[in-house]
C-alpha positions in Angstrom: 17.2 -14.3 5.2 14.4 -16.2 7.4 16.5 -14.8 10.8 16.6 -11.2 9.3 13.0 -11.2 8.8 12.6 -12.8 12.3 14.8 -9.9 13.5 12.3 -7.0 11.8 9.0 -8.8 12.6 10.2 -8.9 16.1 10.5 -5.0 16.0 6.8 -4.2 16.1 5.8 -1.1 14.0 2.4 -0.5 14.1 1.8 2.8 11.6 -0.1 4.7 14.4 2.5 4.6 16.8 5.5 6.9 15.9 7.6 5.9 18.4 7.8 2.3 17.5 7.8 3.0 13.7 11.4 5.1 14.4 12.5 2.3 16.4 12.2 -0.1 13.1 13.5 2.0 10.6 16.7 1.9 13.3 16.3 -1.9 12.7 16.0 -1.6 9.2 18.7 1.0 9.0 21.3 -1.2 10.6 20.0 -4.1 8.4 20.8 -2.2 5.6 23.6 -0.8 6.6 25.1 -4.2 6.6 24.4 -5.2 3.5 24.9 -2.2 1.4 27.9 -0.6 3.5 26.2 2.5 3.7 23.7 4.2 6.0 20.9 5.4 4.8 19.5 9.2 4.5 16.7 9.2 7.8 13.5 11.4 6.6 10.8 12.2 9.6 7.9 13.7 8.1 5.0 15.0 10.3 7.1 12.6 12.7 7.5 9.5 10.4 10.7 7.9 9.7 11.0 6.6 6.4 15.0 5.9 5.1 16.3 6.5 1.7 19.5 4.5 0.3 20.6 6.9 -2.9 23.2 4.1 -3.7 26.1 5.4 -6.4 26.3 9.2 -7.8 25.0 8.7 -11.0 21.2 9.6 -12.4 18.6 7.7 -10.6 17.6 4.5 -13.2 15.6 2.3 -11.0 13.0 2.8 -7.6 13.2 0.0 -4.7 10.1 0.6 -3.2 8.6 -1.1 0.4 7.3 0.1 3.6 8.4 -0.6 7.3 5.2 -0.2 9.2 2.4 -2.9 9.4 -1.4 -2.8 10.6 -0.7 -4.8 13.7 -0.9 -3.3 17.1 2.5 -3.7 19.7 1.7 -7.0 21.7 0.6 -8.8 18.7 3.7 -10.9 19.2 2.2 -12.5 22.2 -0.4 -13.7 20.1 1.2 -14.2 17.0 4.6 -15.0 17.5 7.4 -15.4 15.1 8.2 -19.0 14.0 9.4 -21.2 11.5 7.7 -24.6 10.8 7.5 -27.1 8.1 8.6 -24.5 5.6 6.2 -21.8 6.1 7.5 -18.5 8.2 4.5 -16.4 10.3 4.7 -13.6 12.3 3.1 -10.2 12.8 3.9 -8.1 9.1 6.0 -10.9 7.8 4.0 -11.0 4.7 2.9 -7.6 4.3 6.1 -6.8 4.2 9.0 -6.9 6.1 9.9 -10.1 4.0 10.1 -7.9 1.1 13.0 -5.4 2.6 15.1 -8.2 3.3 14.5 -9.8 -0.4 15.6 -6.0 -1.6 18.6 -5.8 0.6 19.9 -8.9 -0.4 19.2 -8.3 -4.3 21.4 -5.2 -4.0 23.9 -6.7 -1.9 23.9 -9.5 -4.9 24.7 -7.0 -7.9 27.7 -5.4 -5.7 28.0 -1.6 -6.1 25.4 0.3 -8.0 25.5 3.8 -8.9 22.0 4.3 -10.0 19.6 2.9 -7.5 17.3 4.6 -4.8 16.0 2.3 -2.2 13.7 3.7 -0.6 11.8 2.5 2.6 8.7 4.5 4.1 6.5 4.5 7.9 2.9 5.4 7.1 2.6 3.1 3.8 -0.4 1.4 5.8 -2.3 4.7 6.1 -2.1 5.7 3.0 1.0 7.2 2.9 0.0 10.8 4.0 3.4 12.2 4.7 5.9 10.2 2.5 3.3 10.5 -1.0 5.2 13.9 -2.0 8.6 11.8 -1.1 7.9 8.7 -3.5 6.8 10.5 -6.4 9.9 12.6 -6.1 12.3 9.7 -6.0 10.2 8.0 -8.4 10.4 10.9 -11.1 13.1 10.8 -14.0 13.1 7.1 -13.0 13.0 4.8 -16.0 11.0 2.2 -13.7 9.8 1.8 -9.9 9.8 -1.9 -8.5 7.7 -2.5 -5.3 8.4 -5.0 -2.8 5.1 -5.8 -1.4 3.9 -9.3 -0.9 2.6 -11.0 -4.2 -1.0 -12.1 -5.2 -2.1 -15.9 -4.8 0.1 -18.3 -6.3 2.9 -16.0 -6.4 1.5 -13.9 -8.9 3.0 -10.5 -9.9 0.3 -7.4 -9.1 0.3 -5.9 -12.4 -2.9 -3.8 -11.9 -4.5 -2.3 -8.8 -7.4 -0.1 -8.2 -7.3 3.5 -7.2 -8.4 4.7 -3.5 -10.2 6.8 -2.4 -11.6 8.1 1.5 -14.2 10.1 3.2 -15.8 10.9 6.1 -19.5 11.9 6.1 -20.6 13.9 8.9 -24.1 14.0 9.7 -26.0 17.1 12.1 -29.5 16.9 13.0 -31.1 18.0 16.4 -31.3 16.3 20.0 -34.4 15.8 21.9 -35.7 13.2 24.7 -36.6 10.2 22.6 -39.6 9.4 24.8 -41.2 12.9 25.6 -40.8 14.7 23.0 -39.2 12.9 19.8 -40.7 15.1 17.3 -39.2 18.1 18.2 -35.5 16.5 17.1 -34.1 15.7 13.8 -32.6 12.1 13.8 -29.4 12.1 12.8 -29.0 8.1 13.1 -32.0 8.3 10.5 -30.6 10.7 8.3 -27.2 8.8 8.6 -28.9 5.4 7.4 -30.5 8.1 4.1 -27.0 8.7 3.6 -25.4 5.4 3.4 -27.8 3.8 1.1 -27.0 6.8 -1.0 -23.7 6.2 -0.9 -24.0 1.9 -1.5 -25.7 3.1 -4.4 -22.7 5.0 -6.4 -21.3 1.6 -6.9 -20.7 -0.2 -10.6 -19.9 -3.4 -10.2 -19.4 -3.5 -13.9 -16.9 -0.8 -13.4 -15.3 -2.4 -10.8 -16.3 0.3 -8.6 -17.0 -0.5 -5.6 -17.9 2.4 -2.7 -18.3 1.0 0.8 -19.4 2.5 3.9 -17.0 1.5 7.0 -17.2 2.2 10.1 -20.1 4.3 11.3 -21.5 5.5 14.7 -24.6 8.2 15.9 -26.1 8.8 18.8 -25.2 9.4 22.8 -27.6 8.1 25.3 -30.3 5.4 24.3 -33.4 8.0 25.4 -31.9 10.8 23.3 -32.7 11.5 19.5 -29.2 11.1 17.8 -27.5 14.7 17.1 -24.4 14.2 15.2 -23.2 10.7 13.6 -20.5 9.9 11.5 -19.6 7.3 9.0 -16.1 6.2 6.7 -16.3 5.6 3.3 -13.8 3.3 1.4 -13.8 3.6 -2.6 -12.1 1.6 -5.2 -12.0 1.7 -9.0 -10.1 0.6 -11.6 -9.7 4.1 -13.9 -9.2 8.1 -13.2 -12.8 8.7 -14.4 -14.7 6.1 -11.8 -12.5 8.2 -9.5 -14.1 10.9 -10.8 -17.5 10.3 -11.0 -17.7 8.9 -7.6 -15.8 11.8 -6.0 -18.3 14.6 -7.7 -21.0 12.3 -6.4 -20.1 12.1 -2.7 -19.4 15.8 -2.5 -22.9 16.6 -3.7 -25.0 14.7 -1.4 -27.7 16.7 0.2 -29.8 15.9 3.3 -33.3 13.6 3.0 -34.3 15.4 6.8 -35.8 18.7 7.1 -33.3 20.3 9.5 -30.1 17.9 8.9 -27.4 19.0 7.4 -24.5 16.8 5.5 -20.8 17.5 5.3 -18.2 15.5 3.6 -14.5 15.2 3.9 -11.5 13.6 2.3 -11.0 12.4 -1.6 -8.7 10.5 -3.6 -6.0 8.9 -1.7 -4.4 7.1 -4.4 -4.8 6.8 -8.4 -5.0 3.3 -10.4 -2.4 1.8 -11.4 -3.0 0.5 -15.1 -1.9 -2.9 -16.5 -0.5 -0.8 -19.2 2.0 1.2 -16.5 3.2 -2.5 -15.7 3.0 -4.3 -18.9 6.4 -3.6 -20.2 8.1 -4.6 -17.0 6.1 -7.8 -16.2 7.0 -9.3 -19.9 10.9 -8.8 -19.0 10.5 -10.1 -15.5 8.9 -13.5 -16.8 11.2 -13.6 -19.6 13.5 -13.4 -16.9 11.8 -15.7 -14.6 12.1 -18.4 -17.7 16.0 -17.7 -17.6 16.4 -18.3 -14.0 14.1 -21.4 -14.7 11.8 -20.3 -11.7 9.2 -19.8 -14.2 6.6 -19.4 -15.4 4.9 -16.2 -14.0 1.7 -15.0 -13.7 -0.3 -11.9 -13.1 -2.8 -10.5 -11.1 -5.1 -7.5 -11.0 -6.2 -6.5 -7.3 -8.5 -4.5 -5.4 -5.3 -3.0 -2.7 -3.4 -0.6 -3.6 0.2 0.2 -2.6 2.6 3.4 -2.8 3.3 1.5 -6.0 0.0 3.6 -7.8 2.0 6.8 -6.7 4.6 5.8 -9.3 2.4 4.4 -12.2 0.2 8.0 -11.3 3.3 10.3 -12.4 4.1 7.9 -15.7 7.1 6.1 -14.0 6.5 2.1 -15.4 5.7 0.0 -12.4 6.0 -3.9 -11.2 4.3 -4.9 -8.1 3.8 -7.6 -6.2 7.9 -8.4 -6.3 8.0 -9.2 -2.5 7.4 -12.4 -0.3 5.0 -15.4 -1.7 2.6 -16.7 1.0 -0.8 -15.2 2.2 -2.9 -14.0 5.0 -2.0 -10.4 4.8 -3.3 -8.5 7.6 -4.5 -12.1 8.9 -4.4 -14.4 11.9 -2.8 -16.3 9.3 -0.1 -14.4 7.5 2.7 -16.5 6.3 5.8 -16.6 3.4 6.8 -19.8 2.0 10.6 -20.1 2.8 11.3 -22.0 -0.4 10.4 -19.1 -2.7 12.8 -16.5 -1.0 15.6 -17.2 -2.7 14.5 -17.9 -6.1 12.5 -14.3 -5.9 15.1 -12.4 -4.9 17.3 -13.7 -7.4 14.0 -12.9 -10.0 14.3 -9.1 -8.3 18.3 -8.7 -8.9 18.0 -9.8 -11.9 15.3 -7.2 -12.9 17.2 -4.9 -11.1 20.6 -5.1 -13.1 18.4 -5.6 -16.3 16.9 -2.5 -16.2 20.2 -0.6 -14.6 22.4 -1.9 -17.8 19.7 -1.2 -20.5 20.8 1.2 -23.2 20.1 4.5 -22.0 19.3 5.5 -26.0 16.3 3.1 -25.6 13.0 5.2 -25.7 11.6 3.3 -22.7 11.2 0.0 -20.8 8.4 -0.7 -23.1 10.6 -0.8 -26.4 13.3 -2.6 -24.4 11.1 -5.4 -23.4 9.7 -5.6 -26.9 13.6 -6.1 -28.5 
């Protein structure tokens, strides 16, 4: 496992860059391949390449779900390289979460042939999944549960809840003029800009868990020149469809503070919550489970990420998360998996894997099957 996942972090697949995100899904393709004795179905979308193992002819049961591509830029290696040390393994995407597609091929490859598993592997999971969304929630649908493969919380603990997302851009316009003879006849749009994100700070409810953030941000051209045009991003999690909501009717009706600017707002919800009760079910089976295997016990987490994972639990498929590597420092100069938990989580995953495939079909849902 720890030279597999050497062999993927090596492949850099930085989401932006298409032509390195095709060359890992080749390396995760023939990694796959290996292991499950089949290739896999190769889906470019809006030039994307995200692979799809429909394994066995009979109706879909369960969702494997992961991504290939990871936030760090090609060269990263140089800086980050991949090693192994005193029990932890680092590298570029190691974490977050090329770990977790080698834990998931080697779960399948432990339960022998399946007939009723889609694994399914996407390129763009990093930017919010723009072209592969319609993909997961088709897989996903009819499917009694979805399992996602990202990296877990602290501690190793399963992500049983995570907030919805949503993004914007805010456009600002005002009106150039030479910022030392004649000021007064523009309209600042730096000024108007700094109106706009205080506005926008205060839509947060931190008893909500809302929290809406203003990202990066830029006006202006020349330092004599009053500012014309600026811009900023705006990053919004909450923890329920209303926040969501609230916050998106809020945005959309700001108005300009300026005489003369004018305000203009793109983008929306990116991704809905996913609720501890679309992951309830499954998290009480996988630490019973865990307490079988005698790798328990479990624990959960709720988080402020979100994953293609809130796809699933948006269209009413039950969802576990968090199912992939244990370690930290996702996205970090430190990102790391602790060797010693790879094989007693993947043997956690089969086993949720082939407990949910060989469930009795006349049960009314997970839910009442983890109940019995």
């Amino acid at each position: 496992m720890v030279d597999e996942i050497g062999r993927l972090v090596r492949t850099e697949s930085p989401s932006s860059d298409l032509a390195a995100v095709a060359h890992s899904a080749e390396a995760v393709a023939a990694l796959g391949a290996s292991h499950l004795g089949a290739e896999p179905d190769r889906i470019v979308l809006d030039g994307r390449t995200h692979l799809r193992w429909r394994l066995g002819g009979g109706p879909r049961r369960v969702l494997l779900l992961g991504h290939h591509d990871t936030v760090w830029p090609l060269g990263s290696l140089t800086g980050h390289p991949f090693t192994v040390e005193g029990g932890i393994l680092r590298g570029p995407g190691c974490f977050d979460m090329k770990a977790g597609l080698v834990m998931g091929l080697h779960a399948l490859a432990a339960l022998g042939p399946v007939d009723d598993v889609t694994f399914l592997v996407t390129g763009d999971e990093e930017l919010g999944s723009p072209s592969s969304r319609a993909l997961i929630e088709s897989e996903a649908a009819g499917c009694d549960a979805a399992l996602v493969l990202e990296a877990s919380a602290d501690g190793g603990a399963l992500k049983t809840a995570r907030k919805g997302v949503s993004l914007y851009e805010i456009r600002v316009d005002g009106r150039a003029a030479h910022a030392g003879l004649e000021p007064e006849r523009g309209v600042n749009a730096g000024v108007e800009l700094a109106h706009q994100i205080l506005a926008v700070c205060a839509l947060s409810d931190s008893a909500a868990g809302t929290t809406v953030t203003p990202t990066s941000s830029r006006a202006g051209t020349t330092t004599n020149t009053v500012p014309a045009h600026g811009r900023f991003a705006v990053d919004v999690r909450v923890r329920d469809t209303a926040e969501q909501a609230r916050v998106d009717a809020a945005l959309h009706g700001l108005r300009p503070a300026l005489d003369g600017a004018r305000v203009h707002v793109t983008g929306g919800p990116n991704r809905p919550p996913l609720s501890a009760a679309a992951s309830g079910a499954l998290y009480r089976r996988a630490r019973l489970l865990a307490d079988d295997l005698g790798i328990g016990p479990l624990s959960a987490a709720a988080v402020g990420g979100a994953s293609d994972g809130n796809f699933t639990a948006g269209i009413g498929v039950p969802t576990l998360d968090g199912l992939g590597a244990v370690g930290g420092g996702a996205h970090a100069d430190d990102e790391h998996v602790l060797v010693a938990e790879l094989p007693r989580r993947t043997a956690l995953l089969a086993a949720l894997i082939d407990a949910l495939r060989t469930a009795d079909r006349t049960d009314k849902s997970v839910a009442d099957r983890s109940a019995r």
